[in-house]
TIKOLTOR-380603 format. One record per atom (N, C-alpha, C): residue in one letter; atom name; x, y negated, z. Coordinates in pm, 1 decimal, m for minus. Last residue first. Layout:
# TIKOLTOR-380603
[rec a,CA,[X,Y,Z]]
...
//
This chain:
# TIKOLTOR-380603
[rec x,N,[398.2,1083.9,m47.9]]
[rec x,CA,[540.6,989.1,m111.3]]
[rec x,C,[611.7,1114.0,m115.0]]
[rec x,N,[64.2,944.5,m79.4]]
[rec x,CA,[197.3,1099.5,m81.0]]
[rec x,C,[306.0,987.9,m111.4]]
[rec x,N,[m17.5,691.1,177.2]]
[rec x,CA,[m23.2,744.1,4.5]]
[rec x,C,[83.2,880.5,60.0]]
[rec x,N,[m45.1,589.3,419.8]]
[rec x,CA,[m128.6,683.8,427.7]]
[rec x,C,[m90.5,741.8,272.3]]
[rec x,N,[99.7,345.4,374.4]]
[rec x,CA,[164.6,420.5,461.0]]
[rec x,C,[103.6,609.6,456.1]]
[rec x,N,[m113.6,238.4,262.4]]
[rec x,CA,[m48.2,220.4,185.1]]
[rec x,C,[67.6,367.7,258.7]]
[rec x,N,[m330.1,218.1,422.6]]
[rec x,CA,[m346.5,265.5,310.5]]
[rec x,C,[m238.0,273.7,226.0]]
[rec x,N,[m173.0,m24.2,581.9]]
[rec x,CA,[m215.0,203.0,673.7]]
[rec x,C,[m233.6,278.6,510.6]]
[rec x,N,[m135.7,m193.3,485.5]]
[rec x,CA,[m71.1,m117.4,470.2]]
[rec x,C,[m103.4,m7.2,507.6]]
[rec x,N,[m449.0,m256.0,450.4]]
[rec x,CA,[m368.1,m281.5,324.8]]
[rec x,C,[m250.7,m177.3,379.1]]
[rec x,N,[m485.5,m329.9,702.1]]
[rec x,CA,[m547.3,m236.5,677.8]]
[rec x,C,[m478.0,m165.5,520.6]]
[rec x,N,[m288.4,m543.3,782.7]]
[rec x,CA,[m276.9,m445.3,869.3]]
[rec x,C,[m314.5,m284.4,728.7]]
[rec x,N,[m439.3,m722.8,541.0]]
[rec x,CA,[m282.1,m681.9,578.4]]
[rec x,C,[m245.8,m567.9,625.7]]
[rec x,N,[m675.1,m770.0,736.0]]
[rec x,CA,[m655.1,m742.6,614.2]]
[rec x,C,[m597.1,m647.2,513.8]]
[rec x,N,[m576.2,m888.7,947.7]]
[rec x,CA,[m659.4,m728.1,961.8]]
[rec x,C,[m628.9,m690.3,814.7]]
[rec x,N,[m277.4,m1065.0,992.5]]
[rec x,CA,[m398.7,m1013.8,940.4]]
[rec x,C,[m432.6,m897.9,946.6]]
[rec x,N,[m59.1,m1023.5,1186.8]]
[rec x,CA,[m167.9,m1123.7,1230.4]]
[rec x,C,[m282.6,m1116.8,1101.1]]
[rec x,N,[97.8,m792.9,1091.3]]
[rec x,CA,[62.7,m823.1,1232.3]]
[rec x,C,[2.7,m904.4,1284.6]]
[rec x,N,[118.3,m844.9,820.0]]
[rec x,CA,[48.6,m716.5,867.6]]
[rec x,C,[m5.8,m722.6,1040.0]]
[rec x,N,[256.1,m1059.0,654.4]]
[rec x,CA,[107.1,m1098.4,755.3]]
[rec x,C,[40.1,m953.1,799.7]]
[rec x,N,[494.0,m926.3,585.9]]
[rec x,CA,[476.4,m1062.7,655.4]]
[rec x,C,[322.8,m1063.2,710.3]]
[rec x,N,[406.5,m787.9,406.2]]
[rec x,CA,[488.0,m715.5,573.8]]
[rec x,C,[541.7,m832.3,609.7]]
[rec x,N,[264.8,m870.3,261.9]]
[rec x,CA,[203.6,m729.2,317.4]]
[rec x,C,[269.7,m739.9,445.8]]
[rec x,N,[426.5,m964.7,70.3]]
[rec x,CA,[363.5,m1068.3,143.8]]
[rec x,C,[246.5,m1030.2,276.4]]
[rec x,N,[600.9,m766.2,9.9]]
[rec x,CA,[604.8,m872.2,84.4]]
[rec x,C,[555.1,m921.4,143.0]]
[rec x,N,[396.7,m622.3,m188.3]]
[rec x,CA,[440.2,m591.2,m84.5]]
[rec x,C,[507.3,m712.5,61.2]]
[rec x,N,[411.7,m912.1,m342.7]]
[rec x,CA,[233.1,m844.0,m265.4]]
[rec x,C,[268.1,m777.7,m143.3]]
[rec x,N,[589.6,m891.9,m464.4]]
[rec x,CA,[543.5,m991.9,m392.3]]
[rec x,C,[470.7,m962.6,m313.0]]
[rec x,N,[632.9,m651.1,m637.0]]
[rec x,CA,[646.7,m686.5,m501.8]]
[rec x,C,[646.2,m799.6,m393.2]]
[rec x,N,[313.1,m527.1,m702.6]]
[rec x,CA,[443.9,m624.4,m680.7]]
[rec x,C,[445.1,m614.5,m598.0]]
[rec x,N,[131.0,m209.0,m668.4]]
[rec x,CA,[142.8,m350.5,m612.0]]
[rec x,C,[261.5,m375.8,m674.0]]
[rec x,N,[18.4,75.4,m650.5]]
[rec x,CA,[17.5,m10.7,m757.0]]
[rec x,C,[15.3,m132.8,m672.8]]
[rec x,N,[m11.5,373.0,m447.8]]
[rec x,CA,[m57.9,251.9,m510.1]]
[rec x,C,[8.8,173.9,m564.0]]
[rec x,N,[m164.8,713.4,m456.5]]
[rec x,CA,[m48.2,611.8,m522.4]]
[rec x,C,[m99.6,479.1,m483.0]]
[rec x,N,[m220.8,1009.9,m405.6]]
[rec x,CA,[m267.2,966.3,m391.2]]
[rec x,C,[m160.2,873.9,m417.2]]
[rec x,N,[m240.6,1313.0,m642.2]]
[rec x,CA,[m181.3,1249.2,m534.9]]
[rec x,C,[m292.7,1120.4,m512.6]]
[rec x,N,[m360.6,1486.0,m810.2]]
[rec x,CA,[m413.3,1458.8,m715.7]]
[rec x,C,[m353.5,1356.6,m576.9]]
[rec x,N,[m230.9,1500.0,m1076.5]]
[rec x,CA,[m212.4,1597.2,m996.7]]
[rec x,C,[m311.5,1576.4,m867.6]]
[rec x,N,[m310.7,1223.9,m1158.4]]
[rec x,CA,[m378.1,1346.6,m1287.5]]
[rec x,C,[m392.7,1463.3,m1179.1]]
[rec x,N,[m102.9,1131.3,m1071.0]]
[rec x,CA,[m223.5,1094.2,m1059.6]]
[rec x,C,[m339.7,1211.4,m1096.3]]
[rec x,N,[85.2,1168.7,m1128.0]]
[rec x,CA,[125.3,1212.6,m1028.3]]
[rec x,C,[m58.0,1154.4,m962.7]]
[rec x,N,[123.0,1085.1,m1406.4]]
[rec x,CA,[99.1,1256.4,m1405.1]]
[rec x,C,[62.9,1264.0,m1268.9]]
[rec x,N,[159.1,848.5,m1406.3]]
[rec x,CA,[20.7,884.9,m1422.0]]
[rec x,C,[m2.1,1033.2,m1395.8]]
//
């Protein structure tokens, strides 16, 4: 939460979710869009 508080940017998924992210990223928009946002966090 601190890394929240600081201004980062984070997200919060299972990992199912992830999974199920980088299985349908290349035939859902959805998906696709789900990860850029995800690719787009501070790490």
């Amino acid at each position: 939460m601190k890394a929240i508080e600081a201004g980062y940017s984070v997200v919060f998924m299972t990992m199912n979710g992830l999974s199920h992210l980088l299985k349908t990223e290349e035939r859902l928009s959805r998906s696709r869009n789900k990860m850029n946002r995800l690719r787009n966090c501070d790490a």
